[in-house]
Structure formats: C-alpha cells, structure tokens
N, C-alpha and C positions, 0 to 999 in steps of 0.2 A: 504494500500500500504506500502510496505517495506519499513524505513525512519531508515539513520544512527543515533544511540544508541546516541549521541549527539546533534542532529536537536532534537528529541523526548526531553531529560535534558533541551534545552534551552527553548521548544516552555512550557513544563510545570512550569518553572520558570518565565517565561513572565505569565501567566494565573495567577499564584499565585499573583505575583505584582500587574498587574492589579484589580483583584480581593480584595485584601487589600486597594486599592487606590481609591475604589468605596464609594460612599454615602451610596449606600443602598447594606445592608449587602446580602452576598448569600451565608451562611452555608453550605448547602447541594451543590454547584457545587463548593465551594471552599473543604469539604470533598473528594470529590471523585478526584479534581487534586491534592488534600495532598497524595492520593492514588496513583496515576498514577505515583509520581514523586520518592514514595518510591517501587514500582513493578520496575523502572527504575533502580532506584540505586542496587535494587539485580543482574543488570546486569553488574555492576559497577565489578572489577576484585576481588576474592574469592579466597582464599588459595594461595598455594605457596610464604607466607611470610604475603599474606594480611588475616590476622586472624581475624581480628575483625570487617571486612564491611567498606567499605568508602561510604560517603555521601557527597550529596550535601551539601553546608555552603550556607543555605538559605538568609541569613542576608547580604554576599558578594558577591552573585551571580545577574546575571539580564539576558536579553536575549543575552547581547553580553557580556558576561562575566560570565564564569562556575570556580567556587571554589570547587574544591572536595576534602573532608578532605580522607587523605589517610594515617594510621593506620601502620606500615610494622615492621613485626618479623625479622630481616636478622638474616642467620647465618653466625658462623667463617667456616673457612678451614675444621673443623673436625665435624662440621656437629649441632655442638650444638648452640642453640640460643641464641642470644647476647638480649641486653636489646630493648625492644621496639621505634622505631623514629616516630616523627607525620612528616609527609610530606604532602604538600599541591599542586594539581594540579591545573595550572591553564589554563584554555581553552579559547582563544581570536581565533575572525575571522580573514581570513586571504586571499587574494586578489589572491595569486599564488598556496595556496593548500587549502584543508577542513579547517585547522584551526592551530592556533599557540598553541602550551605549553611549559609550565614552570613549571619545578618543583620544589619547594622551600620547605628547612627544615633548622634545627638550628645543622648540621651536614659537616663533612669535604666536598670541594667543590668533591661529585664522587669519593674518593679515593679507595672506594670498588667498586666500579661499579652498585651502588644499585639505582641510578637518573635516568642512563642510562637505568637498567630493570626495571622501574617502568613506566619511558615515554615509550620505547617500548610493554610494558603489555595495558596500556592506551591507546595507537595506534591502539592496536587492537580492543580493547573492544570499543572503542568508536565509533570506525566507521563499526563496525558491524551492521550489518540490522536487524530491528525488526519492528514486526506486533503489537505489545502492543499498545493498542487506549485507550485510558477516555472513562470510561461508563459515556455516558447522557442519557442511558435507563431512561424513567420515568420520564423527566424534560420537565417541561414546553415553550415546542418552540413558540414564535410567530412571524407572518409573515406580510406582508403589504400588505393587501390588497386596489385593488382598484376597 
C-alpha cells in the first residue's frame, strides 16, 4: 500500500533502533532494513543544488524524530556556484498537519531564499507516496500456535 516517503524514513529508523536495542543479535533483518532505509533516502530530493545525496543522520534520528543531513550547491544571480552549505532537516510530528520542519544550517537566517527552497523541495518529496517494502523474502517467521 502507498505510504508517504516519511511514515516509510521513520517506520525504518524505528526497526533499526529496535533492532540494535535487542539481546540477540539479527544481522541478516537488520541488513536488509540498512537496505530499505538507504533505497528511501535515494528518494530523499537529487539535483537542483542537492548534488551530493542527503541522508538520514542515523545516530539523531528515532521514530518521532527524522534528521536529514542535506548537502546544497546554491548558486549566485549569474548562475555560477557559490561554495557548498550543510543544512540539516529536521522532521517532528505534528497534531494539525503530517509533520513539523526545521531547517537548520550555520548560514544567514534565509537571506537568499535557499531555507525556504529547501523546506519547500522537502515538502514535496516527503510526503510523496511510495510502494518501496523491506524484503523479508527468506526469513524465518514464527507463529503461535495453539
């Protein structure tokens, strides 16, 4: 079923966590949500200033709280490219719409309007729909029987 580009980021960050937080180690289903959570982030926003891929910041992230490191080439007026910014989105729930962001960098507060295109790029991409599922092809399910 179709699930916005951001339920999919938190619910694979949650697995992760949990997964690290267990006694007994599960390699092979913590493999394949390392997998899942980077097949997501190629959905994460690509070109147009974003050159180098943003990712999730697995270390600050949890299910109610998405860290995406966000990378951006801006250009000047006449087209050529100014020096690289690291910008960080940050995605919290939120009571009255899908979710709250922030976007934080070590930059003028938005003087170029580059916060502004970066939240509204994020807007989109995040709440896009996607079919992308975790393969559990092959894993050992058990059930309760009675």
């Amino acid at each position: 079923m179709p699930t916005p580009l951001y339920v999919k980021l938190a619910r694979a960050v949650q697995a992760l966590q949990h997964l690290n937080n267990k006694d007994v180690a599960q390699p092979d289903l913590e493999h394949r949500w390392e997998t899942h959570l980077t097949e997501l982030e190629a959905l994460l926003p690509s070109g147009s200033g974003f050159d180098s891929g943003c990712v999730v910041n697995r270390e600050r992230s949890r299910a109610d709280r998405l860290v995406i490191v966000a990378p951006f080439h801006p250009m000047d007026q006449n087209g050529s490219y100014l020096s690289w910014r690291q910008y960080r989105v940050i995605i919290t729930p939120s009571l009255t719409n899908y979710f709250d962001m922030e976007v934080t960098g070590k930059y003028p507060k938005d003087a170029d309007g580059v916060r502004e295109y970066i939240a509204d790029t994020f807007q989109a991409a995040l709440t896009r729909e996607t079919d992308l599922r975790v393969d559990t092809s092959g894993l050992c399910q058990t059930t309760n029987a009675q």
